[in-house]
N, C-alpha and C positions, 0 to 999 in steps of 0.2 A: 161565691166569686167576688174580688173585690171590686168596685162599682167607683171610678175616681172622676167628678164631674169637670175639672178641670184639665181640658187636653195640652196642656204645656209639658215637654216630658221630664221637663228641666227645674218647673216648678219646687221649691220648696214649703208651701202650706198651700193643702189640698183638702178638697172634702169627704169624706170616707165615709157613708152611707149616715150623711146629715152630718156629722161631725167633723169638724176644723182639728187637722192634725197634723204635724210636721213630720215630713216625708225623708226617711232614709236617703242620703247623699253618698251615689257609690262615685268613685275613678276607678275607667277601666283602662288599663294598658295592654292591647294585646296587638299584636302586628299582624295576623290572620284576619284581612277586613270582611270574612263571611262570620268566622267563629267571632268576632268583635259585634260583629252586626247580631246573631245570635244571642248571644249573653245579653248585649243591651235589652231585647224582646224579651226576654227569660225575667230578664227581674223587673222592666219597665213594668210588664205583664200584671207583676204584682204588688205593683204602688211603689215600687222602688224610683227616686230619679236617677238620672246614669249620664255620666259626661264618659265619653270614649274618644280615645283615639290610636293610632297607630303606630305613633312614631314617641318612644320611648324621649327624647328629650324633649317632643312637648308635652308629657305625661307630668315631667317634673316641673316646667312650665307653669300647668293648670294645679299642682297640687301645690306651688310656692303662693298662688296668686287667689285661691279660694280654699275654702272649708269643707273636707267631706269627713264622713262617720265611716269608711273604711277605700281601701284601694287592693282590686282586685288585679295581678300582677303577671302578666306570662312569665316565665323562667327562659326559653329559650327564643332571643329576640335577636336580630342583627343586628353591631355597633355597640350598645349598650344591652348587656342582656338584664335580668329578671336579679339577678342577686347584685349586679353596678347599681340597677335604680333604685333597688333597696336599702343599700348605702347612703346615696346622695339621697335619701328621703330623711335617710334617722339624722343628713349633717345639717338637713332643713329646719331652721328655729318652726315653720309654719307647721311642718306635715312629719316632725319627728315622732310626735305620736301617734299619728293615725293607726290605725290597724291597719294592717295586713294579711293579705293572705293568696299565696302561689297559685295560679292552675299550671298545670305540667301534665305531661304525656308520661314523663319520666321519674328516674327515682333524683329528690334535692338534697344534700347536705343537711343530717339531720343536727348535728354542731351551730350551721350557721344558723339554721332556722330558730335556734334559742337564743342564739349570740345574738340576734336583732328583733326577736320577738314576735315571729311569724306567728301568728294563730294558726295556722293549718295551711293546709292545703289538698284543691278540689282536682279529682284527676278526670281530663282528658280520654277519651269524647267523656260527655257529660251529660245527663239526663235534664233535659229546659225544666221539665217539669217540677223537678224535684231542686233546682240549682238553688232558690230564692228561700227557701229552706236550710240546705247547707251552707250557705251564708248567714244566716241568722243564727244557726246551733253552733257553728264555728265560732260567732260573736260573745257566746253566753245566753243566749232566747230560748228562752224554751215554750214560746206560742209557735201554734204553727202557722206554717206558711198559707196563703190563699191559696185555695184553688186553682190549677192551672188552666191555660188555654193552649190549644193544640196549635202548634206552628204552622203559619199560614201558608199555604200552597204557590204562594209568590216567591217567598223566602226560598222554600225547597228548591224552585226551576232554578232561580236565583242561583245557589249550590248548585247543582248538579252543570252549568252551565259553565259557573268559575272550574270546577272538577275535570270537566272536558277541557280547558285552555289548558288547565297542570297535566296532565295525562298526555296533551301533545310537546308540552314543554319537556319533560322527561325521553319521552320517543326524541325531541331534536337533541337534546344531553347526550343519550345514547347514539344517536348518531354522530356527532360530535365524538364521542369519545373513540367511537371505534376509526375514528381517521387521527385523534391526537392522543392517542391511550395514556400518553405521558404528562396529559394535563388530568392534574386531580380535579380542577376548580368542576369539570364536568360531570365528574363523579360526585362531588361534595353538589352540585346541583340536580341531580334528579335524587338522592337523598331529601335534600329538603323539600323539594314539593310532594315527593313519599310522604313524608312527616306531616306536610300539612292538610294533606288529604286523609291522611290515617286520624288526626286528631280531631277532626270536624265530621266527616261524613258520617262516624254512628249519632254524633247528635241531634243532627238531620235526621237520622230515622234509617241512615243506610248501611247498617252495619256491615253486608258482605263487600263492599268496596272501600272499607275505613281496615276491616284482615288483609283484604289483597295490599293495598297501601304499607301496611305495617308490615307485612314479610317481606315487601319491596326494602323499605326503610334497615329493616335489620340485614336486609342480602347486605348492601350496599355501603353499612357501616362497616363489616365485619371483613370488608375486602383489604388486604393487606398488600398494600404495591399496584400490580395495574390489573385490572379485570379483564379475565380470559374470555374466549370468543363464546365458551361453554356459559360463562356469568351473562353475555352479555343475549345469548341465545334464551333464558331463562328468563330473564327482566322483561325482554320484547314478549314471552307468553304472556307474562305477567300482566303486562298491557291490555293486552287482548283480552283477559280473564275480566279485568277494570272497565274494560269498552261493554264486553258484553253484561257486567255489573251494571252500567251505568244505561245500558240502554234498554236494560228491563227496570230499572229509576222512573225511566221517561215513561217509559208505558204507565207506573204505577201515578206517574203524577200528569193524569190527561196528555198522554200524546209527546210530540218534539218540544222541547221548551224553549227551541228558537222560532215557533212559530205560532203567536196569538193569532188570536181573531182578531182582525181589522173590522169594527163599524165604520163602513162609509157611505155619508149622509150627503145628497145628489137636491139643490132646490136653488132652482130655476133657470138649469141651463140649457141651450135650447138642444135640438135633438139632434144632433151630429156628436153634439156631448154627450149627451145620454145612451147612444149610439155604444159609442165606445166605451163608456163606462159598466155595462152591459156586459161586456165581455169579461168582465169580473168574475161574471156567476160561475164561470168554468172554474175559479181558482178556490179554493177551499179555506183559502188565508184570508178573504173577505166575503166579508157582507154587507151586501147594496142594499141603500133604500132611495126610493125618490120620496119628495113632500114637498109641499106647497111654501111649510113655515116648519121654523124650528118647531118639533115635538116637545111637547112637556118632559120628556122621559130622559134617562142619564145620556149626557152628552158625548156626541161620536166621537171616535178615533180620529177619523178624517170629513172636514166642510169642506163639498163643491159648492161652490155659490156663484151666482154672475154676479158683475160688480152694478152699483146702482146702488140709490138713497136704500132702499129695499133691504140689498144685499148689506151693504154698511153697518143699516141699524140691527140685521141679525146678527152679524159677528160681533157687534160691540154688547149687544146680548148677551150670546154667549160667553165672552171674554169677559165679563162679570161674575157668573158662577166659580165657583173651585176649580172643578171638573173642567169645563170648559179653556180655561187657563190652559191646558194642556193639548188640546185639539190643533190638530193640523191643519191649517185651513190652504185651501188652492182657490185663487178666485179667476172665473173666466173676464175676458175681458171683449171690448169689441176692435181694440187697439193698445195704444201705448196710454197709460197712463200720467196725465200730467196737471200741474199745479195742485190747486185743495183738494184731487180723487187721489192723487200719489200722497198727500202728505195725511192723508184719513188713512188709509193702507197702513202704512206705519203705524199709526198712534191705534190700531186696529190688531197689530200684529200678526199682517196677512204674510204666512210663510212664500208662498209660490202666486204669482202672476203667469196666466197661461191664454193666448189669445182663441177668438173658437173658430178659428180656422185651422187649428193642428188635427192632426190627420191621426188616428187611433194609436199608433205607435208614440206618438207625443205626448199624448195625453196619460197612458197607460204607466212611460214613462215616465213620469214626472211626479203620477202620484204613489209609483213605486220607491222613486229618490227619495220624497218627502216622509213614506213612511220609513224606511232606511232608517231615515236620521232621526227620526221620533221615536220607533220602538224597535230598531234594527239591533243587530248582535253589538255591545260594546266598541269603543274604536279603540284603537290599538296604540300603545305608546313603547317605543322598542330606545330604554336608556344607555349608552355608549360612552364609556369613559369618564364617568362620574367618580370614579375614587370612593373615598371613604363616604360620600354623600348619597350613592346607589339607592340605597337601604331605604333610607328617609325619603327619598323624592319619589321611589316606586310603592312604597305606602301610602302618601300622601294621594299621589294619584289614583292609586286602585281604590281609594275608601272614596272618590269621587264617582266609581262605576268602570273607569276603565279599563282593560286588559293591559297588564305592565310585562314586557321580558326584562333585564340587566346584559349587557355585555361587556367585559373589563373593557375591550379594544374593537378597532373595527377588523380584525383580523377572527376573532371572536363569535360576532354577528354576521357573517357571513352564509352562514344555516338560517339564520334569524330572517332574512330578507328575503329570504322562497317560502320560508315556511308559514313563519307569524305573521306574514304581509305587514307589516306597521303603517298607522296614517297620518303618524309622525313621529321625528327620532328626536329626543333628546339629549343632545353632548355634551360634555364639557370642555370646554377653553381654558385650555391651562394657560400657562408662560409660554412656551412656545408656539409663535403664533400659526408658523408655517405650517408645525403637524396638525392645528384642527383646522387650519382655512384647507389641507389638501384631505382632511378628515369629510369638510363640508362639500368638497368638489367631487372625492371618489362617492360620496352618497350618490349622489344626481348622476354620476354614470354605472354606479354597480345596481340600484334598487330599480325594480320592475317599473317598468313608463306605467302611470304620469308620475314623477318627481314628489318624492317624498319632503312636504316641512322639515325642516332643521332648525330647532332653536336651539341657540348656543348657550351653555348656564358660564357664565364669567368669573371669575373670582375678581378681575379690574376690570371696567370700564373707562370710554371716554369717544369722541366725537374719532378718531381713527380709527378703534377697535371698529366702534359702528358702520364707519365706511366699508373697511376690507371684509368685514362682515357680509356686507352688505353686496359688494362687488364680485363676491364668492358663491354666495347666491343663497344663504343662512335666510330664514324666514324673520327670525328676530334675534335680540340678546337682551337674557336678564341678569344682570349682575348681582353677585350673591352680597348680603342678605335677601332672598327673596318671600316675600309671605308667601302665605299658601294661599291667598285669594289672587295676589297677581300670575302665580304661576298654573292656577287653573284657568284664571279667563286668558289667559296666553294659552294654553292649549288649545279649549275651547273654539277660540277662535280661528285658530289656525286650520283644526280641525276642518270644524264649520265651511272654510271657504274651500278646501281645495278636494274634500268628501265628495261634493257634484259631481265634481271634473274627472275623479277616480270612477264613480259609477258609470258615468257616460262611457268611458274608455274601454271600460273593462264589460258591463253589462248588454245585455237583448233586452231593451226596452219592451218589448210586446211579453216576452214569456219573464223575464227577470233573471232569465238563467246566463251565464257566461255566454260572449259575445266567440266566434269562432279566431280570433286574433290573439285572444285572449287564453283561449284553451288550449292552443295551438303550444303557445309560450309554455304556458304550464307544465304541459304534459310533457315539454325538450325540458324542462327543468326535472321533474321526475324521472327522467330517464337518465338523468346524467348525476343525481343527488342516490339512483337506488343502488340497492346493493346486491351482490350475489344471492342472497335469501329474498330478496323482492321478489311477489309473483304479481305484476299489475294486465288486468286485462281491459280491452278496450271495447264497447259496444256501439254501436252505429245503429240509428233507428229513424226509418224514414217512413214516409204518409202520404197521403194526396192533401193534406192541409190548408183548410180555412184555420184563419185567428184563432176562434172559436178552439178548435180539435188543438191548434200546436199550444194555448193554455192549458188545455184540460191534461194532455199528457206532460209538460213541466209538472204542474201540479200533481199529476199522480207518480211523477219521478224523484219529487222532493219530498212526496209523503211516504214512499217505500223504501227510498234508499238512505243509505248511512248518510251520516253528517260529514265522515270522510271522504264519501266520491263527490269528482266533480263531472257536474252536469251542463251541460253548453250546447246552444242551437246552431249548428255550423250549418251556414245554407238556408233559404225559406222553408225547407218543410225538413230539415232532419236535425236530430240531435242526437250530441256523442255523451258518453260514458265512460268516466274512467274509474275503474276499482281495484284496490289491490286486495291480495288474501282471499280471490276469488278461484277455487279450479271452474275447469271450463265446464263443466257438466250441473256443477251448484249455477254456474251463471245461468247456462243455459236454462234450469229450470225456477229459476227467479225472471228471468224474462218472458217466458215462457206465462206465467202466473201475470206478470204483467200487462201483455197481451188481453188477454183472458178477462182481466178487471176493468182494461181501456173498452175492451168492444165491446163489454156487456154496459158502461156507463156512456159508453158515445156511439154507441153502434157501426163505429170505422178501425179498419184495421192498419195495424201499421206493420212494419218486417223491422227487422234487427239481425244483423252481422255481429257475430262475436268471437273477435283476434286478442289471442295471447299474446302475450310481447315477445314469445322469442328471439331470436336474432334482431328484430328490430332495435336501431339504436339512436333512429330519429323519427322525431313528429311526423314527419310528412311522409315517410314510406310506410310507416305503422297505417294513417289515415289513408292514404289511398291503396292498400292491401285493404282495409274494412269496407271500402268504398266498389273495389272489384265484386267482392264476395256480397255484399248488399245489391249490386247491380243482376248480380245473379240470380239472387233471390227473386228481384223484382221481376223479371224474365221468365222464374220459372214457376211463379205464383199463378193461382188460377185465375180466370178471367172475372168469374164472377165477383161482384161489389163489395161483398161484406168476405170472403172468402175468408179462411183460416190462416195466420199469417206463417213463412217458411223461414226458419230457422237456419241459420247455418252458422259453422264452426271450422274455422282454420285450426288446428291441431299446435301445441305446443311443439318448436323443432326439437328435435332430438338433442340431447342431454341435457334440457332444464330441465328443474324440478319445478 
C-alpha cells in the first residue's frame, strides 16, 4: 500500500516510502458532490493529488489558472455539459493539452472523442479500487496501481443519506407530476436523480439500489408525451423497491445513519445538572460520562462544564487539540455572564450558555439543539427562481454538505415547503422588483411557521434595492458576482441563527420527538397533499410516564420505525404515529412487538390505538377518534401494574383500499 508521509492532499512533491517524488495532478469535474467526493478518495487513496469541484465553469476556471497531468470529466453536467467543457479546454492556450478522459454512465460520440483527443473513457458506477489504475492504463502506464483501501464507513452513511433526500425528491416529482402531468420539467426531474443515484450507489458498494435507479431512469426517459397513471403507479413501487434497498444499506453499515453516537462528557456541574443529564441513559443516541477533568482519551462530542477559571482552562484545553476543535461545548452558569467571563466564552468558543437553575426539560433541551446543529441531518436549502444560475449555486452548496432542492418558480415549490421543510430559501431578484418583493412576502405567509430566511441573489444592487428588501422581510441580498465563500458564510449564518428558533417551535425538548402543534400541522398537511392510493395510518400510544419511560420509548420509536414516519409526544405521557403504506394488521403487529421490547427493557407498559384514515379528512377528528379508542383501552386494561398492554383497532371504512 502506498504510505505518503505528507498529509496535504493538494500537495505536489511527496514522500513515497523514503523517496521525494512528484505526485500526479488530477482536475475533477463532476457535478454529483458524493460521486465527486468518491473519486477524490479513489485516487487521493493512491498518491494521486486531486483538485475537484462541481460546477463546470469553475472546472475551466482552475484548469486556465494551474497545471494538471490530466482532467477527469463528467459528460452529463447542467449548463455546460462534458463535451462544452471539452471544447473550451482545447480553446485554452493553458489546458489545450491536458489529457482527458469522460466518465459517463452512457454511450459518448465516438467521432468527437477523436476530434478532441479524448483518451478514453471510465464508465459509471465505477470500482474505487480499481479507478487509480484505469487512469493510469488510459494515460499509457503500465505499472500498477497501489493497493487499495476500502471506502470508509462514513463516506457510505454519507451516501446512503444524500440517496434518501433523492428518493424523496423523485416521490415529490411524482407528485407533482401527477397534479401538472403537462409539466415535463417534473418528469425530466425525477429522471435525473434516477441517474444519479444509478451512477453512484454500485460504487459505494450498493449495487441493488444503483438497478432499481437505472430501470427508474430508463422508464422515465422513454415516456413519450405525459405519463400514465399506470407509469406513474410503477415509478412509486419502484420507490418502495429503493426504500427497502436502502434500508437494508443501513442495516449493513451499523444501524440508521441519521443517528451517531453522541459522547457526552458531564465535569463539574452540580447535581440538579447531573440529574437531568442522567436521563440520557434512556436514549441510545448518547453516551454519558461524568469526570472530575478532562480525560486523556479522544475528545467528546458534547462538554458539560460549569463556568469558572476551572471550567475556562479545560475548554481552552481542549479547543487546542484537532478533535476537540469540533466539540460542542454547553457551559453551566450560575447567572448571566458579564465582562472578561463573557468575553473568555467567546475567545473559548463556548457554543450554548445554560443557567443551573433550568429544570430537565431545559437542560435536555438545549443539549439536543446543540447537537442538532453539530452532527444533526444537513440543513436544507430550497433554490426558487434562479434561472440559468440553479445548476451552479445548488452545486456549490451541496459540495458544502447541504441538502439542495431547485424550483423554476414559486408556483413550482409549493410541494417543496411541506415536503423538504427548507431552512432557507434562496431566490432570485430579477428586474422586476414587485415579483420577488411579493416572491419574498408570499414565502413568510405560505411556508410552515417559524419563517423561513430569504436571501435574495441580485443581478443589481444599491442602497433602495436594500431597503425594500429589507422592508419585505428578505434576510439579506447578494449581488451577483458572488464568491463562493461569501455565499456560504451568508447561508451559514443565516442558517445558524434562526435553526434554534425552528427547533424550539417545532420540537419536545424532553424526548426530541415533534411537539403536538407541530404534528398536528403536519399531519392536516398529509392529509390534504395525499392521494387516492395513500394509505396513512395513525397510532396513539399512552403510559403512566416519568421522563425517564417517555425517553426510553421516543428512543425505542426512533430506533424501530422508518425514517418516513413521523413521531411526536402530544400530551405529557402519550405519543402519536403517523405511517403510511401500513395495513392495519402489519401495524398492529409491529406495535404489538413494540410493546414487547418497551416492557421487557423498562418493565412499564404502555397501550396504543391504531386508526386508519378513512373518512377522516382533518387532524383533529382523526386524533380524537385515536384518542376515544385509546381511552378505551385504558378502561378495559387490567388493573394489575405491569399488565399486558390492549390493543385496539378502528377498522378502515368501507371502500378504501
Amino acid at each position: 500500500m502506498t504510505v505518503i508521509s505528507l498529509h496535504d492532499p493538494h500537495a505536489r512533491i511527496v514522500r513515497i516510502f523514503g523517496r521525494t517524488v512528484e505526485r500526479m495532478r488530477v482536475l475533477l469535474i463532476d457535478d454529483d458532490s458524493q460521486l465527486n467526493r468518491l473519486t477524490s478518495f479513489a485516487l487521493r487513496d493512491r498518491g494521486m493529488s486531486v483538485v475537484s469541484t462541481a460546477v463546470p465553469a469553475e472546472g475551466l476556471r482552475l484548469a486556465g489558472a494551474d497545471d494538471f497531468d490530466v482532467v477527469l470529466l463528467d459528460v452529463m453536467m447542467p449548463e455546460l455539459d462534458g463535451p462544452a467543457v471539452l471544447r473550451a479546454l482545447r480553446a485554452s492556450e493553458r489546458a489545450r493539452a491536458v489529457p482527458v478522459i469522460f466518465m459517463s454512465a452512457g454511450e459518448v460520440d465516438a467521432a468527437m472523442q477523436r476530434q478532441f483527443g479524448v483518451r478514453g473513457m471510465i464508465r459509471k458506477p465505477f470500482d474505487p479500487a480499481r479507478l487509480a489504475g484505469e487512469v493510469l492504463s488510459l494515460l499509457g502506464s503500465t505499472e500498477p496501481a497501489p493497493a487499495a483501501n476500502d471506502v470508509p464507513e462514513e463516506m457510505r452513511r454519507s451516501f446512503l443519506l444524500s440517496a434518501l433526500e433523492r428518493i424523496g425528491a423523485i416521490d415529490r416529482a411524482l407528485d407533482a407530476l401527477q397534479r401538472h402531468p403537462q409539466e415535463g420539467a417534473y418528469l425530466r426531474d425525477a429522471s435525473a436523480e434516477f441517474h444519479r443515484i444509478a451512477g453512484a450507489a454500485a460504487s459505494y458498494g450498493f449495487a441493488s439500489l444503483s438497478d432499481a435507479a437505472s430501470h427508474g431512469e430508463r422508464e422515465c426517459d422513454a415516456v413519450d408525451g405525459i405519463p400514465g397513471p399506470a407509469a406513474l403507479h410503477r415509478w412509486r413501487d419502484l420507490l418502495q423497491e429503493m426504500r427497502r434497498n436502502l434500508a437494508g444499506a443501513e442495516v449493513a453499515t451499523a444501524g440508521k445513519v441519521t443517528s451517531p453516537l453522541i459522547r457526552l462528557l458531564c465535569i463539574g456541574a452540580d447535581q440538579a445538572i447531573e440529574t437531568s443529564l442522567r436521563l440520557l441513559d434512556a436514549d441510545s443516541t448518547f453516551a454519558i460520562e461524568f469526570a472530575e477533568e478532562l480525560p486523556e482519551a479522544a475528545a467528546p462530542d458534547v462538554l458539560v462544564i460549569q463556568a469558572g477559571d476551572a471550567g475556562f482552562a479545560t475548554i481552552e484545553a481542549l479547543r487546542s487539540t484537532p478533535q476537540g476543535r469540533r466539540t460542542g461545548v454547553l457551559m453551566i452558569t450560575h447567572g448571566r455572564l458579564a465582562g472578561e467571563s463573557a468575553a473568555r466564552a467567546v475567545r473559548a468558543a463556548v457554543d450554548e450558555l445554560l443557567t443551573d437553575a433550568a429544570d430537565a426539560s431545559s437542560v435536555l433541551g438545549t443539549v439536543r439543539a446543540l447537537v442538532d446543529r453539530k452532527f444533526g441531518q444537513p440543513p436544507r436549502v430550497l433554490c426558487i427562481g434562479l434561472a440559468q444560475f440553479a445548476s451552479s449555486f445548488a452545486s456549490v452548496i451541496e459540495s458544502a454538505g447541504y441538502a439542495v432542492r431547485i424550483a423554476a418558480s414559486m408556483a413550482h415549490a409549493e410541494i417543496d415547503f411541506d415536503t423538504f421543510e427548507p431552512d432557507l430559501i434562496l431566490a432570485g431578484a430579477g428586474d422586476e422588483r414587485n415579483a420577488w418583493l411579493s416572491l419574498v412576502r408570499t414565502v413568510h405567509l405560505r411556508a410552515p411557521a417559524p419563517a423561513v430566511p430569504v436571501v435574495l441573489v441580485a443581478s443589481k444592487s444599491g442602497p433602495d434595492l436594500l431597503l425594500m428588501a429589507a422592508r419585505a422581510g428578505a434576510a439579506d441580498v447578494l449581488p451577483l458576482p458572488i464568491s463562493r465563500g461569501l455565499l456560504l458564510a451568508t447561508i451559514q449564518n443565516r442558517i445558524a441563527a434562526a435553526r434554534p428558533y425552528k427547533i424550539a417551535l417545532q420540537r419536545d425538548p424532553l424526548t426530541g420527538c415533534l411537539n403536538e402543534a407541530c404534528f398536528r400541522e403536519r399531519l392536516q398537511q398529509r392529509l390534504r397533499l395525499a392521494s387516492p392510493r395513500s394509505s396513512l395510518t395513525l397510532a396513539l400510544l399512552g403510559t403512566s410516564g416519568s421522563a425517564h419511560l417517555l425517553i426510553a420509548i421516543s428512543d425505542l420509536l426512533r430506533r424501530r420505525l422508518r425514517e418516513t414516519d413521523e413521531i411526536a409526544r402530544c400530551g405529557p405521557t402519550r405519543f402519536a404515529v403517523l405511517m403510511e403504506g401500513f395495513g392495519e394488521e402489519t401495524a398492529r403487529a409491529l406495535f404489538t412487538r413494540l410493546r414487547e421490547e418497551n416492557e421487557a427493557a423498562t418493565g412499564q407498559p404502555f397501550q396504543a390505538a391504531i386508526v386508519a384514515q378513512g373518512e377522516h379528512d382533518s387532524a383533529a377528528s382523526w386524533i380524537a377518534t385515536a384518542e376515544e379508542v385509546l381511552e378505551t383501552c385504558a378502561l378495559s386494561s387490567d388493573a394489575t401494574p405491569h399488565s399486558t398492554t390492549r390493543l385496539r383497532t378502528i377498522p378502515r371504512a368501507r371502500g378504501c383500499t
